[in-house]
Backbone as JSON Lines, residues from 0, in Angstrom:
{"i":0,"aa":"X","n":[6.36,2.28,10.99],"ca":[5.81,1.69,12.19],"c":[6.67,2.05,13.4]}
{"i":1,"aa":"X","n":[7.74,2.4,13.26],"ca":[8.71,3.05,14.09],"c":[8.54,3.94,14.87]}
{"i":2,"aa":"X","n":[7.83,4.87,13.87],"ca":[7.38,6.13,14.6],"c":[6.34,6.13,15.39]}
{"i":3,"aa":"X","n":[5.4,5.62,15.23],"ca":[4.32,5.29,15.78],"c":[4.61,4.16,16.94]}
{"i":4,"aa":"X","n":[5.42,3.48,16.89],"ca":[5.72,2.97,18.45],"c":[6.1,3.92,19.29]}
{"i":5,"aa":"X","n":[7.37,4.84,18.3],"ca":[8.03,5.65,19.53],"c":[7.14,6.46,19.99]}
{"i":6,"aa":"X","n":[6.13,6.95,18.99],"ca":[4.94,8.35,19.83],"c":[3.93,7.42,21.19]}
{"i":7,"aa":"X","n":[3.55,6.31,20.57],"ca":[2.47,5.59,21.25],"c":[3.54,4.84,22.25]}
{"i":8,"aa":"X","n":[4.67,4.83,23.06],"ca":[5.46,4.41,24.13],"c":[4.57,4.99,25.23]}
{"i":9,"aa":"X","n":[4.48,6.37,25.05],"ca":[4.05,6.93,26.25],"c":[3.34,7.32,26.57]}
{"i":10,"aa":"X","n":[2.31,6.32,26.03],"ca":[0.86,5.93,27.3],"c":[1.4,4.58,27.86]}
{"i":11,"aa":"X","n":[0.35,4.92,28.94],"ca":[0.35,3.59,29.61],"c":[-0.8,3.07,30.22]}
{"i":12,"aa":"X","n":[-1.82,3.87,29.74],"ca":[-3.24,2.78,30.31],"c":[-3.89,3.28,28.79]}
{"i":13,"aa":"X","n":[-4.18,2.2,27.97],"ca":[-5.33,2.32,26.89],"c":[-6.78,2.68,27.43]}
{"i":14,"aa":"X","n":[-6.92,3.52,27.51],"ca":[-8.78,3.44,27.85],"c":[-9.9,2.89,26.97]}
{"i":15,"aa":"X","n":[-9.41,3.62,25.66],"ca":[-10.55,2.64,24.57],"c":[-10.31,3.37,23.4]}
{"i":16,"aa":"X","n":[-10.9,2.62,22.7],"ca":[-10.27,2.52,21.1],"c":[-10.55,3.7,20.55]}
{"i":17,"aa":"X","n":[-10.84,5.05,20.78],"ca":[-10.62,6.18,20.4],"c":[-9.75,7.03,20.78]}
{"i":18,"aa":"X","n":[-9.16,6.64,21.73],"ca":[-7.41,6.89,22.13],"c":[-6.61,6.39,21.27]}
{"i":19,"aa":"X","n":[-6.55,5.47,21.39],"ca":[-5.66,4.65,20.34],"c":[-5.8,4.63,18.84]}
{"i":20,"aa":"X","n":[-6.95,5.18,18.86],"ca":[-6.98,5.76,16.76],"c":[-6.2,7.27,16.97]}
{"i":21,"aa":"X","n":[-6.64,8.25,18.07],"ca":[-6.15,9.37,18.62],"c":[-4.7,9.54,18.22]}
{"i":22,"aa":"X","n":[-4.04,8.28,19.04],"ca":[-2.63,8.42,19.42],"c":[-2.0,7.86,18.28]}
{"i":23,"aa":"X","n":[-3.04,6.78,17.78],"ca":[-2.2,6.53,16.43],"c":[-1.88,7.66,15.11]}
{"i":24,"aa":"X","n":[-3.34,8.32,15.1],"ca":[-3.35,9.25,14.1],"c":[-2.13,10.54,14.35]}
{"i":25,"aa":"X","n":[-2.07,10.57,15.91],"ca":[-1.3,11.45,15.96],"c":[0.36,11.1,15.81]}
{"i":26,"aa":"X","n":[0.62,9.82,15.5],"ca":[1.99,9.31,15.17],"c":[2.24,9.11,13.96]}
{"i":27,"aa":"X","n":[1.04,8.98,13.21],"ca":[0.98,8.68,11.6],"c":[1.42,10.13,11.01]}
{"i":28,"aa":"X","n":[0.81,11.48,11.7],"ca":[1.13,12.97,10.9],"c":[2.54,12.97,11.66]}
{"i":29,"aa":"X","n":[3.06,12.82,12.99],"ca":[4.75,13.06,13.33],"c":[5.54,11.36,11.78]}
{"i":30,"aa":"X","n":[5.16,10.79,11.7],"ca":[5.83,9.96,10.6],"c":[5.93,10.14,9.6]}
{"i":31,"aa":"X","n":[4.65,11.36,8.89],"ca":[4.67,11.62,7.52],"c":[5.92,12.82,7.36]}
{"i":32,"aa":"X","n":[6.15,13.41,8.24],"ca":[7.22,14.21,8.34],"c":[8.18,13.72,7.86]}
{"i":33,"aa":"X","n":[8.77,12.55,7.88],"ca":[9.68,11.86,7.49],"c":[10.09,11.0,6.22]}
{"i":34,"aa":"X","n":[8.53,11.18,5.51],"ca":[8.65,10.61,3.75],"c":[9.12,11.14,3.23]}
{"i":35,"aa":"X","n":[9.93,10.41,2.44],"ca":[10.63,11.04,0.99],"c":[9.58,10.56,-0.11]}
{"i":36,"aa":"X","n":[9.66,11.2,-1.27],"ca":[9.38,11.2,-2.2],"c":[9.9,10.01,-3.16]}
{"i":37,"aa":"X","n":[9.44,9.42,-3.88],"ca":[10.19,8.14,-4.28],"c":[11.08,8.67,-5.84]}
{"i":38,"aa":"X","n":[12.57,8.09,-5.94],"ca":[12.65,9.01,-6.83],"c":[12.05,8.54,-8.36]}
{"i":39,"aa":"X","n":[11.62,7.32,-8.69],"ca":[10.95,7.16,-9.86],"c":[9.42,7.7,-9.82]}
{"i":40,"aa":"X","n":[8.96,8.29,-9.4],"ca":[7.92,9.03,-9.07],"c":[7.02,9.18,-10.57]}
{"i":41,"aa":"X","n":[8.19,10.21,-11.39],"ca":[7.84,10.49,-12.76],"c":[7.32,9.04,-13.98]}
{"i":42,"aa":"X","n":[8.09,7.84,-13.63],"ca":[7.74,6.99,-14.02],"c":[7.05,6.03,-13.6]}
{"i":43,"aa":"X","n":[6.39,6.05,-12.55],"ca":[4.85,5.46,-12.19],"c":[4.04,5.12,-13.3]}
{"i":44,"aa":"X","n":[3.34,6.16,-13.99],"ca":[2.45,5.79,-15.38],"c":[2.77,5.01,-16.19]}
{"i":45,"aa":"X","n":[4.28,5.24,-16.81],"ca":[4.99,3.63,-17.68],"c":[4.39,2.47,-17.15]}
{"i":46,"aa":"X","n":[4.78,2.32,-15.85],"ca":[5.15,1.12,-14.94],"c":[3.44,0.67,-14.77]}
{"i":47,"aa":"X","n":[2.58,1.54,-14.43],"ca":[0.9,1.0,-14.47],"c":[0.6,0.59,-15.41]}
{"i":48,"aa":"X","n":[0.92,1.38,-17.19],"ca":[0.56,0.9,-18.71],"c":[1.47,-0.74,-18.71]}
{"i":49,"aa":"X","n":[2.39,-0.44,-18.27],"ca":[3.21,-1.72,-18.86],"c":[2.16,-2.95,-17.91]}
{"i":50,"aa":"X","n":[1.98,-2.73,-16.79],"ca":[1.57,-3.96,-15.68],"c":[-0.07,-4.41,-16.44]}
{"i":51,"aa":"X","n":[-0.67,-3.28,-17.14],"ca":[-1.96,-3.69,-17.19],"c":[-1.5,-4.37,-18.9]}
{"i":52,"aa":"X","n":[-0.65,-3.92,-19.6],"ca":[-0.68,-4.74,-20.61],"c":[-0.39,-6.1,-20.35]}
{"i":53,"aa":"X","n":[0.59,-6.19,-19.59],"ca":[1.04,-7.42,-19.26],"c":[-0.4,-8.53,-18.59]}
{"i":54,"aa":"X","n":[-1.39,-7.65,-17.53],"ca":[-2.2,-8.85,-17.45],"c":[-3.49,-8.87,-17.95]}
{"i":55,"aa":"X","n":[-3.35,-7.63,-19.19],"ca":[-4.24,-8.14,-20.67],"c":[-4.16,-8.99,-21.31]}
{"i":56,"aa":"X","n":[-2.94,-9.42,-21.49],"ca":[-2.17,-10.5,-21.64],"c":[-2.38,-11.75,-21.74]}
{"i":57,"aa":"X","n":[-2.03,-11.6,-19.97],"ca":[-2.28,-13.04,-19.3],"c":[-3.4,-13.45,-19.35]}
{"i":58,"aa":"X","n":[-4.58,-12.67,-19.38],"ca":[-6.18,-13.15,-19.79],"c":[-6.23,-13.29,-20.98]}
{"i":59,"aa":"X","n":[-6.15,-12.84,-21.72],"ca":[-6.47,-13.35,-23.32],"c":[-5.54,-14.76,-23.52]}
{"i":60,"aa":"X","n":[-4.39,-15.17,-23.12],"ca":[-3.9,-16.44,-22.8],"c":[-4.08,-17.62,-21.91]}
{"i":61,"aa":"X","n":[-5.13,-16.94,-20.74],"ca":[-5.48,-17.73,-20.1],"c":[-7.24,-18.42,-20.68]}
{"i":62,"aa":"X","n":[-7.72,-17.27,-21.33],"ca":[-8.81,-17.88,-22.36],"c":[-8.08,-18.39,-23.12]}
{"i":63,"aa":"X","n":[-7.64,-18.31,-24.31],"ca":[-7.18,-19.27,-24.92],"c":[-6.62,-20.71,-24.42]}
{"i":64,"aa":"X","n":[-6.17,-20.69,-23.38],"ca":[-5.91,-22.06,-22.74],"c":[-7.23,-23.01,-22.42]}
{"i":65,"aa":"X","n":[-8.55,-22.07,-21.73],"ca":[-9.29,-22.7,-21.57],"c":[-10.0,-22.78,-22.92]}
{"i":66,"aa":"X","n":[-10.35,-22.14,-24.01],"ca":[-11.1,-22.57,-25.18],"c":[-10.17,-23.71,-25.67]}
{"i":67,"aa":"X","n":[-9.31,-24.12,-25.77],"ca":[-8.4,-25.1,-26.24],"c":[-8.48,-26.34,-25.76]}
{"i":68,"aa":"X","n":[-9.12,-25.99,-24.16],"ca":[-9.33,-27.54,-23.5],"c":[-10.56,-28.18,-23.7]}
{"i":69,"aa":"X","n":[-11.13,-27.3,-23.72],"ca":[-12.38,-27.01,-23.96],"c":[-13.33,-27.98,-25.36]}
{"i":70,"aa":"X","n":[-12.14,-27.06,-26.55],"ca":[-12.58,-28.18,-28.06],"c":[-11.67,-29.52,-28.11]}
C-alpha cells in the first residue's frame, strides 16, 4: 500500500473513478516490482492437504456433536 500512495501522491485533482483505477493500476505494476517470492513456496500443497484435513475433521465432529444432541 506504500507504493501506491507514493505513485498516487502526485495527483491532485481526482476527476473520476477511472483515473483512480488508472493511477491505481498503475502503482499496483510499479509495486509488483518489488515482491519476493515467499520462501516456503514449495510447501504450500502440504500446508492446503493438511488445512483441509483438519476441517474434514472439524465437520465430521461437529456432526457428531449435533447427532448426539440430537438422540
Amino acid at each position: 500500500m506504500g507504493s501506491i500512495r507514493r505513485v498516487c501522491r502526485n495527483v491532485r485533482h481526482w476527476r473520476d473513478a477511472a483515473m483512480a483505477l488508472r493511477w491505481t493500476g498503475a502503482a499496483m505494476l510499479e509495486a509488483a516490482k518489488g515482491f519476493r517470492r515467499l520462501k516456503a513456496h514449495m510447501q504450500l500443497p502440504v500446508l492446503r492437504e493438511a488445512l483441509a484435513a483438519l476441517q474434514e475433521q472439524n465437520a465430521s465432529n461437529t456432526a457428531l456433536a449435533s447427532n448426539t444432541k440430537a438422540a
